[in-house]
C-alpha positions as CSV (number, residue, x, y, z in Angstrom):
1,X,149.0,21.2,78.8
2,X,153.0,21.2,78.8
3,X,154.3,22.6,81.8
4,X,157.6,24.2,82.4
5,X,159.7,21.6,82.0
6,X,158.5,20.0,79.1
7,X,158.7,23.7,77.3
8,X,162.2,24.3,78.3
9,X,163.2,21.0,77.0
10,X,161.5,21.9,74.0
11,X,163.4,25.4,73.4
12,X,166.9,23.0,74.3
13,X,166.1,20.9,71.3
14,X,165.1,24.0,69.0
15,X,168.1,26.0,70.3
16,X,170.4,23.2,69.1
17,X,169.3,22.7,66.0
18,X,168.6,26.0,64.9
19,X,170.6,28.8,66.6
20,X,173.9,30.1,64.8
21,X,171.9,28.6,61.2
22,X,170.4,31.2,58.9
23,X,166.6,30.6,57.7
24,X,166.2,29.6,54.5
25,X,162.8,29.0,54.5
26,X,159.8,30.3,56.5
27,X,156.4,29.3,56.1
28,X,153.6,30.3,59.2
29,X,150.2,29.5,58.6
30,X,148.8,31.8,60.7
31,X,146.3,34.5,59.8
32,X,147.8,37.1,60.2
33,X,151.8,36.2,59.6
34,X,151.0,34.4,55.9
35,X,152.6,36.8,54.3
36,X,155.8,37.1,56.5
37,X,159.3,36.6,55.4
38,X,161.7,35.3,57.8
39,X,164.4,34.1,54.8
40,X,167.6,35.2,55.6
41,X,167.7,35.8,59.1
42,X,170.2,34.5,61.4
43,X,168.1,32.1,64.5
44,X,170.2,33.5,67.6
45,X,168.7,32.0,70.5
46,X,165.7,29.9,71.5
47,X,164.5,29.9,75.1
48,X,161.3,29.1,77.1
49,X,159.5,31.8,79.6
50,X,157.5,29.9,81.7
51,X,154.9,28.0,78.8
52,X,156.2,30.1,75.9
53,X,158.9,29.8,73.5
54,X,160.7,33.1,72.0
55,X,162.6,32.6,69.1
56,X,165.4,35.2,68.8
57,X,165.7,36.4,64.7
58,X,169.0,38.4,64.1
59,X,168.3,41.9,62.1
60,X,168.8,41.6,58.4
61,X,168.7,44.3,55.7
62,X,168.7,47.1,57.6
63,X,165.0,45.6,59.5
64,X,165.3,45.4,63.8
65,X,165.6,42.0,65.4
66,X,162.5,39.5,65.8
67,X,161.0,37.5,68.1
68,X,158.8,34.3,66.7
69,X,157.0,33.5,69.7
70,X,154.9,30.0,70.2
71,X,153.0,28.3,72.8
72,X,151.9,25.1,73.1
73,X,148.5,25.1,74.9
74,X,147.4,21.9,75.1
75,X,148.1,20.0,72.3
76,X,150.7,22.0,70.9
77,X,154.1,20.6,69.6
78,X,157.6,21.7,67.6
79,X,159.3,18.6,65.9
80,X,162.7,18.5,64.6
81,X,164.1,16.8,61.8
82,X,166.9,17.0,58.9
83,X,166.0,19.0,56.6
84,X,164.8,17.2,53.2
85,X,163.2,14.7,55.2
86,X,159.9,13.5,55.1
87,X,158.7,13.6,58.7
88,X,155.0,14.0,57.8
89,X,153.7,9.9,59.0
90,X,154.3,11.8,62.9
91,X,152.0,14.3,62.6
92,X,148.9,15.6,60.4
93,X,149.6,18.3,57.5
94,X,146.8,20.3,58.3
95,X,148.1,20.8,62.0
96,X,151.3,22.5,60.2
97,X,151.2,25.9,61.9
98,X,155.2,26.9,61.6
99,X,157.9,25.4,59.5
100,X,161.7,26.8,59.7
101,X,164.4,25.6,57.0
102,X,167.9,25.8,57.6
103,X,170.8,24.2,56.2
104,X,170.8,20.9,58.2
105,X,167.7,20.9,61.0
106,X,163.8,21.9,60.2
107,X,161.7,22.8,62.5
108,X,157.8,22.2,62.7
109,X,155.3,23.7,64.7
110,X,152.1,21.4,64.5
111,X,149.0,22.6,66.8
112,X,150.4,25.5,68.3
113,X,148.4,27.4,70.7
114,X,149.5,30.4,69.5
115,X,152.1,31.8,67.0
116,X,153.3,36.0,67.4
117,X,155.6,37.7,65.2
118,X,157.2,40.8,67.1
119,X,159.8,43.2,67.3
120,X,162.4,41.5,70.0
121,X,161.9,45.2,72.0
122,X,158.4,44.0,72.1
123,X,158.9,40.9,73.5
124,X,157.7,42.3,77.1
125,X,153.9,42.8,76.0
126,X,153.6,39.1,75.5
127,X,155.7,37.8,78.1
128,X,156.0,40.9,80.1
129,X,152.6,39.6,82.8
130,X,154.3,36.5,83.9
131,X,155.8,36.0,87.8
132,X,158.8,34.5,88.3
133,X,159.8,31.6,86.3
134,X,160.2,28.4,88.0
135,X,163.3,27.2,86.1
136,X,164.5,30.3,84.8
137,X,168.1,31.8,85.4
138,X,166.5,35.1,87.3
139,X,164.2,32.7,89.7
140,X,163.4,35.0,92.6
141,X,161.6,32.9,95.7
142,X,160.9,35.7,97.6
143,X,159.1,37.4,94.5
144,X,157.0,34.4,93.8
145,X,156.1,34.0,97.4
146,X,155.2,37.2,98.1
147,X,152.7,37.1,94.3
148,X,151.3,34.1,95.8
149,X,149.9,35.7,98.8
150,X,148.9,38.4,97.4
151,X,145.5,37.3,97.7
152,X,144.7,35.6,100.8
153,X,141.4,34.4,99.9
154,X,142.1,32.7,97.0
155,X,142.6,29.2,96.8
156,X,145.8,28.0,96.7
157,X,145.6,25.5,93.6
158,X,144.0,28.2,91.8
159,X,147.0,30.6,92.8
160,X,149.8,28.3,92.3
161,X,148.3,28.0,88.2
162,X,147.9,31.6,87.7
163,X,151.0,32.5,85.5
164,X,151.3,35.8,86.9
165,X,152.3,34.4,90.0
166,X,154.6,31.6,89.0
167,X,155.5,31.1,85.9
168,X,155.8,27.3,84.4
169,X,153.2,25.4,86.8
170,X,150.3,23.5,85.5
171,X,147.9,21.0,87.0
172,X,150.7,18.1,87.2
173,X,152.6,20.2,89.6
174,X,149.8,21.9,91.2
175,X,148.3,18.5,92.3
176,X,151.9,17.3,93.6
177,X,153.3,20.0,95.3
178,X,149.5,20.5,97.2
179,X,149.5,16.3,97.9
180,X,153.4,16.9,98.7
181,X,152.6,19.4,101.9
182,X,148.8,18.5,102.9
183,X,147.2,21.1,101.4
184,X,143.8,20.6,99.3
185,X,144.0,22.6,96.7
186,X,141.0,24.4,97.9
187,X,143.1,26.1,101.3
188,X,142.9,29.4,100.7
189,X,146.9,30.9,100.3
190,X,146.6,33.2,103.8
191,X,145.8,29.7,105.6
192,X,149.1,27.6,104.5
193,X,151.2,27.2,107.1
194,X,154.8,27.5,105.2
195,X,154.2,29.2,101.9
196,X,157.8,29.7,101.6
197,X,158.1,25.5,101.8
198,X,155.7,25.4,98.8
199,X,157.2,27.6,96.5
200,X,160.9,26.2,97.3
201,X,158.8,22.7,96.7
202,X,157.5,23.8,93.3
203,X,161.4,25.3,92.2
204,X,162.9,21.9,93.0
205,X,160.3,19.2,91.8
206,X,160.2,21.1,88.8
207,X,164.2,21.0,88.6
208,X,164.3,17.6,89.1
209,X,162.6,16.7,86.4
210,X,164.1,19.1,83.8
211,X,166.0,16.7,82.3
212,X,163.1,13.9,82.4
213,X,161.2,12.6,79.5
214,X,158.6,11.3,82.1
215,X,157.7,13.5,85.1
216,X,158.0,11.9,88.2
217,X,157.5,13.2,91.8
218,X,157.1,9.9,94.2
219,X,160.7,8.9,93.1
220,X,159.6,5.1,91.5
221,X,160.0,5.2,88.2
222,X,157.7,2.4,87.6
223,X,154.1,2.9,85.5
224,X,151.3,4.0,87.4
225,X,153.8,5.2,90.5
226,X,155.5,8.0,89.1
227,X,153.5,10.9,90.9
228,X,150.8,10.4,93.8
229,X,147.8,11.9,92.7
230,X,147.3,13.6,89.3
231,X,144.8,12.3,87.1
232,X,144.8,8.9,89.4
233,X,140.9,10.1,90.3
234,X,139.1,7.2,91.1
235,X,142.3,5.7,92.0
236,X,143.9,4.5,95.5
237,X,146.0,7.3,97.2
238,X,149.9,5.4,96.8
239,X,150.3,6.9,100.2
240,X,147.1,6.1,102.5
241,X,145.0,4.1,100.1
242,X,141.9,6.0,100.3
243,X,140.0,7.3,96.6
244,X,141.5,10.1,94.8
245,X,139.3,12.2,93.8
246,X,139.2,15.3,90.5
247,X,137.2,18.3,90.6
248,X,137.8,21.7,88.8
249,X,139.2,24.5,90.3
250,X,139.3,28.3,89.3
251,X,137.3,31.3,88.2
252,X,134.2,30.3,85.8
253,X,135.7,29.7,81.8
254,X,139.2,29.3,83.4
255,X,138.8,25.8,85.5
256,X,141.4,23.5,85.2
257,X,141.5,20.1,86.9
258,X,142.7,19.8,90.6
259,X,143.1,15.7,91.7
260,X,143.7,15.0,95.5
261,X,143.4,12.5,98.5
262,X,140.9,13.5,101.2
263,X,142.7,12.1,103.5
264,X,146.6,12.9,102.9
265,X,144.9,16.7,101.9
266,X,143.3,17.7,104.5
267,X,140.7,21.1,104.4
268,X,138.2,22.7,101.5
269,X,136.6,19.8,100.0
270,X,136.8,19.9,96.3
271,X,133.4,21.2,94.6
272,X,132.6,17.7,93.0
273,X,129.4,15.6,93.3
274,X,130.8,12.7,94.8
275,X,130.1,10.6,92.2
276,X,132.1,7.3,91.4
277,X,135.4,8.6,89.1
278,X,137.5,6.5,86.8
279,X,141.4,8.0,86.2
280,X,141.5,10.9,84.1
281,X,141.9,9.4,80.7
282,X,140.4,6.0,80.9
283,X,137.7,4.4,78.9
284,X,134.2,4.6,80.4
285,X,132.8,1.2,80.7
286,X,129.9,0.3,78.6
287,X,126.6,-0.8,81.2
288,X,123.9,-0.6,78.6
289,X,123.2,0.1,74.5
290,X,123.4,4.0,75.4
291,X,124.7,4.3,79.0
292,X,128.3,4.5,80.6
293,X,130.0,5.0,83.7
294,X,131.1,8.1,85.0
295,X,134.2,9.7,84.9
296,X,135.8,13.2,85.6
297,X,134.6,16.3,83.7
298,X,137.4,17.4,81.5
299,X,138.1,21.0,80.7
């Protein structure tokens, strides 16, 4: 799933082409906005909140301002291109969830996670839940530390994910920033020594790589060394060397994956069998007419 940084390059890109252009065409195929108009309507801003986009729509004919909002999920995307072009060979038609015309610039939603048509007022009961966001201009530490211990108990992986406590983190960062300060994921937040380290860790890993096409967290920008542990299961730790291993972490129907070292991370051993894992992604090998190697469970 796109995390923070990838969304708020995303609204960048959207913002530029878009804002200060009036709509001349709207088409969202999405059940219950087929019928909606957004012709006419002057784009005024686009910016990310943690995962989601908001789409700022100027009043028009005596109607209050709107607020298209979008997320991505996991396979999510918004493409731009000049408008009359044929962008289609880049993406399937029947993904097409959102397409706005202007002037110059077109912009397509394809496999959005969600699509929300509200009144700008009302932006706060979709976006209203979320805990500080990470590379927002109102990032409050001391807010997002103080939501992240708010349950001692709970483990820290699963905390750090919760959008309610920070908003913009997924499992890339997650893994990192645990692998970064020798936590397992698995530590519950009332045992971590320097929670106020972690969250200032999130805010500037996820800064760094804001501008980034590629998120990178070790600093070498070469393939396969770009970050230490995420979805390198089954993989040597770049630090010590030992397996990485992946297991999920969270409350039952909302698991997501959690990758560390054993070694490096220290604490709550990850809830997985122990079985042999290839990389998160990879190709099982073949060993027989109908059997294969194992590899990590995937959400």
């Amino acid at each position: 799933m796109p995390e923070g940084d990838v969304v708020r390059r995303t609204a960048r890109r959207l913002h530029a082409a878009l804002a200060g252009r009036d709509l001349l065409v709207s088409d969202l195929r999405w059940p219950d906005l087929a019928t909606a108009d957004l012709s006419g309507r002057r784009v005024l801003e686009v910016v990310s909140a943690g995962k989601h986009l908001l789409a700022r729509l100027a009043a028009t004919g005596g109607e209050e301002p709107l607020t298209l909002h979008s997320h991505l999920r996991m396979e999510g995307s918004w493409y731009v291109e000049r408008s009359g072009s044929d962008g289609r060979g880049r993406r399937s038609a029947s993904g097409v969830r959102a397409v706005l015309v202007t002037d110059a610039w077109t912009a397509v939603g394809h496999r959005l996670g969600m699509l929300d048509l509200v009144p700008t007022a009302a932006e706060v009961h979709l976006v209203g839940h979320l805990g500080p966001d990470v590379l927002g201009p109102g990032w409050d530490a001391a807010e997002a530390q103080r939501r992240l211990l708010a349950d001692p108990a709970r483990p820290v992986g699963e905390a750090l994910l919760d959008q309610r406590v920070l908003a913009g983190v997924g499992t890339f960062y997650m893994a990192e920033a645990c692998f970064l300060t020798g936590l397992s994921p698995w530590t519950p937040v009332g045992e971590v020594p320097d929670p106020g380290r972690l969250v200032a860790l999130v805010h500037r890993l996820l800064h760094a790589n804001a501008e980034r096409t590629e998120q990178v967290t070790t600093g070498d920008l070469r393939r396969g060394r770009r970050n230490f542990v995420h979805a390198r299961s089954g993989l040597p730790c770049l630090r010590c060397g030992t397996t990485v291993r992946v297991a999920l972490i969270g409350p039952p129907s909302k698991e997501r994956t959690a990758f560390s070292c054993p070694r490096c991370q220290p604490g709550p051993a990850p809830t997985d069998d122990g079985r042999p894992q290839a990389p998160l992604g990879a190709r099982p090998r073949r060993t027989g007419p109908a059997r294969a190697a194992s590899g990590p469970a995937r959400p």
